[in-house]
C-alpha positions in Angstrom: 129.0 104.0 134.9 131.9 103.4 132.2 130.7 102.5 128.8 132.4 99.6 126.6 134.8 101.1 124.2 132.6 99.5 121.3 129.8 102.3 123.1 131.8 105.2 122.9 131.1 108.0 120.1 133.9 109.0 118.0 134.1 112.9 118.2 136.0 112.7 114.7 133.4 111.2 112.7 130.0 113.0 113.3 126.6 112.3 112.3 126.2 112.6 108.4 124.9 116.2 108.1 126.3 117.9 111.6 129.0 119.3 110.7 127.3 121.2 108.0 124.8 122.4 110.5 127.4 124.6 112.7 130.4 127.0 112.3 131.2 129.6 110.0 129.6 130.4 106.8 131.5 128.3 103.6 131.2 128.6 100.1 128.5 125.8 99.1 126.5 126.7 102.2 122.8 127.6 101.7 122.1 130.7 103.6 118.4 132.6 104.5 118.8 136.5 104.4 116.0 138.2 106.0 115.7 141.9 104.4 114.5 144.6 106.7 110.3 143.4 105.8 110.8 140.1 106.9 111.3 138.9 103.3 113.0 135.5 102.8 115.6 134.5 99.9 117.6 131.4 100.1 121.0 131.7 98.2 123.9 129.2 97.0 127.4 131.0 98.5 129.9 130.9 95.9 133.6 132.9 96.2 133.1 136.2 93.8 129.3 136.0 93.5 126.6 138.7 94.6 122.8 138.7 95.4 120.9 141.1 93.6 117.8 142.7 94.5 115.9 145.6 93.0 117.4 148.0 95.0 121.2 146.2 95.0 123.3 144.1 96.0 124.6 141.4 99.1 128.3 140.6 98.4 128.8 136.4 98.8 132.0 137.6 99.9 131.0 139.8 102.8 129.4 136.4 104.1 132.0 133.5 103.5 134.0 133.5 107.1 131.0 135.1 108.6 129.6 133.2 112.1 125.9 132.0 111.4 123.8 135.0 112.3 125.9 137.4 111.1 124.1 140.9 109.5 125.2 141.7 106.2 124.8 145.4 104.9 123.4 145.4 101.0 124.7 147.9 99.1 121.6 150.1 99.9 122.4 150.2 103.1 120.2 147.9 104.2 120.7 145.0 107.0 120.2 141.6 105.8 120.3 139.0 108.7 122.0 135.7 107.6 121.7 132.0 108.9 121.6 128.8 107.5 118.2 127.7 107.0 116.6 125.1 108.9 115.4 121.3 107.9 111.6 122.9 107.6 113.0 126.1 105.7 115.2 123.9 103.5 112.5 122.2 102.7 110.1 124.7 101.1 113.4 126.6 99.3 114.7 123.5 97.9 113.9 122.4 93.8 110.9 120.4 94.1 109.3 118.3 91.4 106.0 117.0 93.2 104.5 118.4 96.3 106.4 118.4 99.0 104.6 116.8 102.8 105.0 120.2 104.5 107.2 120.2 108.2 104.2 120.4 110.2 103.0 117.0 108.8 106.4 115.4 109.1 106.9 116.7 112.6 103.7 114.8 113.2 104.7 111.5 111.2 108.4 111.4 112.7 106.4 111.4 116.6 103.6 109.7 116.1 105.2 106.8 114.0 107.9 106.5 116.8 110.7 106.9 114.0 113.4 106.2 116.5 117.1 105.5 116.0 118.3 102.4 114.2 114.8 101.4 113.0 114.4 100.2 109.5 111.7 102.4 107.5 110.3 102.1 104.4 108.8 105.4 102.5 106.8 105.2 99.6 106.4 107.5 97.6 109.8 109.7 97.8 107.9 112.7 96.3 111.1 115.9 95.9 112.7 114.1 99.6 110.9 116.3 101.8 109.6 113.8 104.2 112.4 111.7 103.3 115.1 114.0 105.3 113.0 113.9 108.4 113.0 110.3 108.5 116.9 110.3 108.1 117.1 112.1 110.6 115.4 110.3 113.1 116.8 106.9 111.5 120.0 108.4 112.1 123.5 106.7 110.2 122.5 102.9 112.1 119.2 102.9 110.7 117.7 102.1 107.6 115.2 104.3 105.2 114.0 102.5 101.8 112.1 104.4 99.7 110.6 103.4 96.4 109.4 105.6 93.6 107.5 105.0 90.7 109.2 108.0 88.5 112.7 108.2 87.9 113.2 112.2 88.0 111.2 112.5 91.2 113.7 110.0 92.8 116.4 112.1 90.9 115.3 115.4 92.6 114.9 113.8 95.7 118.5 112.0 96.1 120.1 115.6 94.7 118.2 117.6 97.3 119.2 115.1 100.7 122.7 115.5 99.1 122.7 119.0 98.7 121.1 119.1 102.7 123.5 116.5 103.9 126.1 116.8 102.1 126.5 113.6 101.2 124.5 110.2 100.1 123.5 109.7 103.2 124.4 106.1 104.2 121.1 105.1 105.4 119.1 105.7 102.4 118.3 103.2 99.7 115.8 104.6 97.2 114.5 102.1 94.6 112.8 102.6 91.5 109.5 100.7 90.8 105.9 99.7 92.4 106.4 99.3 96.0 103.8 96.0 95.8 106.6 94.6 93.3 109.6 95.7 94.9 109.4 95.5 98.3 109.2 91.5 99.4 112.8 91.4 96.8 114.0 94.2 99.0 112.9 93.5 102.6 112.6 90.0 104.3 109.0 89.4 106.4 109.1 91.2 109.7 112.0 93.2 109.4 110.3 96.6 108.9 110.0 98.8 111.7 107.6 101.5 110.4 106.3 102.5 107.1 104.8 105.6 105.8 103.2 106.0 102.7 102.2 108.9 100.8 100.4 108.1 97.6 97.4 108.0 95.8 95.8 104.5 96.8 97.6 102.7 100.2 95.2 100.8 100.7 96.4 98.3 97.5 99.7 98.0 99.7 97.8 96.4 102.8 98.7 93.3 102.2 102.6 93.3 101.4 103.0 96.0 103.8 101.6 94.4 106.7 104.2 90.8 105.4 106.9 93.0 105.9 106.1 94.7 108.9 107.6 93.5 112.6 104.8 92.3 114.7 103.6 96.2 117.0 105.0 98.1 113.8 103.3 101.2 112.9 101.7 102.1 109.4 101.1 105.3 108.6 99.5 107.0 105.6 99.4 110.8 104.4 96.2 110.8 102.2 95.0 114.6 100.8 90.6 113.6 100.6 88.5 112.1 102.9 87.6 109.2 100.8 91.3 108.0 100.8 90.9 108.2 104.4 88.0 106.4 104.7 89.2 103.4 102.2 92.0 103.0 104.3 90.7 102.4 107.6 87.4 100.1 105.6 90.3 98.2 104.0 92.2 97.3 107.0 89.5 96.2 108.9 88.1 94.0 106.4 91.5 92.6 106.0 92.3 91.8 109.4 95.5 91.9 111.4 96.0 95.5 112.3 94.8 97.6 115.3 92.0 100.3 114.7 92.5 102.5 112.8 93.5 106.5 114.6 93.0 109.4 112.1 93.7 113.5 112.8 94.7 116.6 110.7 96.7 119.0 112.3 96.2 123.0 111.7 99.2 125.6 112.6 98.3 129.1 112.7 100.7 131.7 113.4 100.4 134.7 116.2 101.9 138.0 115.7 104.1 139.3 118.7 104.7 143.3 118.7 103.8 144.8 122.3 100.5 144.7 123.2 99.3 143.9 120.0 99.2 140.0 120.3 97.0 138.2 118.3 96.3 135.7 115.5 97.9 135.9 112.3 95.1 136.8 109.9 96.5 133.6 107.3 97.1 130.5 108.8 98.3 126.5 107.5 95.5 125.0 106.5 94.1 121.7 105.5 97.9 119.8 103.5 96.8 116.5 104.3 95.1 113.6 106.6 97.1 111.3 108.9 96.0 107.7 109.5 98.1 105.2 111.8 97.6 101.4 112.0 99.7 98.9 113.5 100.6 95.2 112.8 99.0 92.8 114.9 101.0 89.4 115.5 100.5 86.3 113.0 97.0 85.0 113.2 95.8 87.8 115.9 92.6 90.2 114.9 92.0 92.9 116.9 89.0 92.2 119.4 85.5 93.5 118.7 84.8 96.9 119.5 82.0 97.7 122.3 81.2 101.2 120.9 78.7 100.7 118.5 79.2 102.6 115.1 77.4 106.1 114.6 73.5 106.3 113.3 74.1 105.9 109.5 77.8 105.2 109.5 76.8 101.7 107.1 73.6 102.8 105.9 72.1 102.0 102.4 74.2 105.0 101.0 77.8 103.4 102.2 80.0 102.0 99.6 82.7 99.5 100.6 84.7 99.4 97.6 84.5 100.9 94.6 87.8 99.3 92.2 88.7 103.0 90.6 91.8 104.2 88.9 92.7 107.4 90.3 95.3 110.2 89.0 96.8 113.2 90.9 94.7 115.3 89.0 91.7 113.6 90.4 92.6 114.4 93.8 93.1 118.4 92.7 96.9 118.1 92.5 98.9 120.7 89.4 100.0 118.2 86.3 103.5 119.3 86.6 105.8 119.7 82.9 108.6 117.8 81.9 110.6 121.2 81.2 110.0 122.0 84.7 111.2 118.9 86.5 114.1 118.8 83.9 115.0 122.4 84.9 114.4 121.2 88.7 116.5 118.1 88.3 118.8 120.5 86.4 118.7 122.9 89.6 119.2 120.1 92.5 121.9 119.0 91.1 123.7 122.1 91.1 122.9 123.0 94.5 124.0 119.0 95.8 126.9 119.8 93.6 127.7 122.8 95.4 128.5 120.3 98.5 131.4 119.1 96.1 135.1 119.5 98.1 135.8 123.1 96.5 132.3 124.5 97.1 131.9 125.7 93.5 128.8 124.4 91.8 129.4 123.4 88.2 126.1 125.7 87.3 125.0 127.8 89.5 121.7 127.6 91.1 119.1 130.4 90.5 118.7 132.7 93.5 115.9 134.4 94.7 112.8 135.2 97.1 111.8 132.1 98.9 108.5 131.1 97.9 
């Protein structure tokens, strides 16, 4: 079968991103050396510049040219293995200036949401663009992702980090600053949202103009941290109306180590980062029929509260008040790494180097 012209992909423009993702090292590039422990640091290459470590130094040099996984000697002697580090290693070296939704929660949100090409997302809150790079991904350049932030240097972070990783604005991201309740019927028109993901402190206050903008089938899906976010969620959207039942999971990843006959679990493990709840959008004027399965003993017994109108802060749910010297100097540090993207690959500032954490 021949495809319509209109079909074809042109080889010369690819995807924003690939072609930072293949070929030889280039100054700009973020590169993961691997010392002889295992140990991790993420550096910035610029031409002229070295890595130190305790023990010496890794010429940038010595890697600019270099095919990805290339081994560099230090000047100890030592063997560093270099490559360029993936989307889920970017994303726990990068400047953050609020938590980042680790890669084994956006793995989950990307499949379970059914982020597909082309769709129209919207993603609130942007947090340091963790999540947000994901969904660009699957989005891809036809798509849309709209994400709305309440804080101005979070949304700064975030934007200098998916440059830094893409290289570019990425033309499917539109990040807007203000309450998503306020914001999004002036940004989106009713039904033309695809999928939605939010990840803040109280979703369940965005019911109601999330489910006007959502496509009839959409999904919702919500990245809460306690179990009484969770539960206020799926109480909410039942009461409301309008949306399937609510699904709810956590996902654990532990680790196995591989050396001969010596196989066997990794003695630390990722743990509890967050809960997952999905919901999807019912069409105009359609509830979801009664459930047969009657509710467990006690589920709505005298000690069940439906609603309790709270204001709640980060600190509430056990999350670090961060300083506005550090997001400065994180701002500060984002930009220099998105800057080292620029056409000579020479960061005005350099970014600080060192182990990844």
């Amino acid at each position: 079968m021949t495809l319509p012209a209109d079909d074809l992909t042109d080889p010369a423009t690819p995807p924003t991103g690939a072609d930072l993702r293949r070929g030889p090292f280039r100054a700009g590039d973020r590169v993961q050396l691997t010392d002889p422990k295992g140990r991790l640091h993420t550096i910035t290459l610029e031409p002229g510049k070295t890595f130190h470590t305790h023990r010496g130094h890794v010429r940038h040099d010595d890697l600019i040219g270099a095919p990805d996984g290339t081994v560099v000697q230090h000047s100890s002697g030592a063997d560093y293995l270099a490559l360029r580090p993936l989307l889920s290693d970017y994303v726990l070296s990068m400047p953050r200036g609020a938590q980042v939704v680790y890669p084994k929660d956006a793995g989950q949100i990307v499949t379970y949401a059914d982020i597909f090409p082309g769709a129209t997302v919207v993603e609130a809150g942007v947090g340091s663009g963790a999540l947000s790079m994901s969904l660009l991904r699957a989005v891809g350049d036809q798509g849309r992702l709209y994400s709305f932030e309440r804080r101005a240097d979070f949304a700064e972070i975030a934007q200098a980090n998916g440059r830094a990783f893409f290289g570019t604005d990425h033309p499917a991201w539109t990040v807007t600053l203000g309450d998503l309740v306020e914001m999004l019927p002036v940004t989106c028109a009713p039904g033309s949202v695809d999928r939605v993901v939010l990840d803040m402190l109280a979703p369940w206050e965005c019911l109601d103009v999330v489910g006007e903008a959502l496509a009839p089938g959409g999904v919702l899906i919500c990245y809460v941290a306690t179990t009484t976010q969770l539960s206020r969620v799926a109480e909410t959207a039942r009461r409301a109306g309008g949306w399937t039942e609510p699904v709810a999971w956590e996902s654990l990843v532990r680790g196995w180590h591989l050396e001969g006959l010596s196989v066997r679990p990794e003695h630390r493990m990722h743990g509890h980062t967050g809960f997952l709840v999905t919901l999807r959008r019912l069409a105009p004027g359609v509830d979801a029929p009664l459930r047969k399965k009657r509710p467990a003993p006690g589920a709505y017994g005298e000690d069940y509260t439906p609603v309790v109108e709270e204001e709640w802060s980060p600190e509430d749910l056990g999350e670090r008040p961060v300083s506005d010297k550090r997001l400065r100097r994180t701002a500060r540090d984002a930009r220099a790494t998105a800057d080292a993207r620029g056409s000579d690959g020479i960061p005005d500032e350099a970014p600080e180097e060192g182990e990844q954490p």
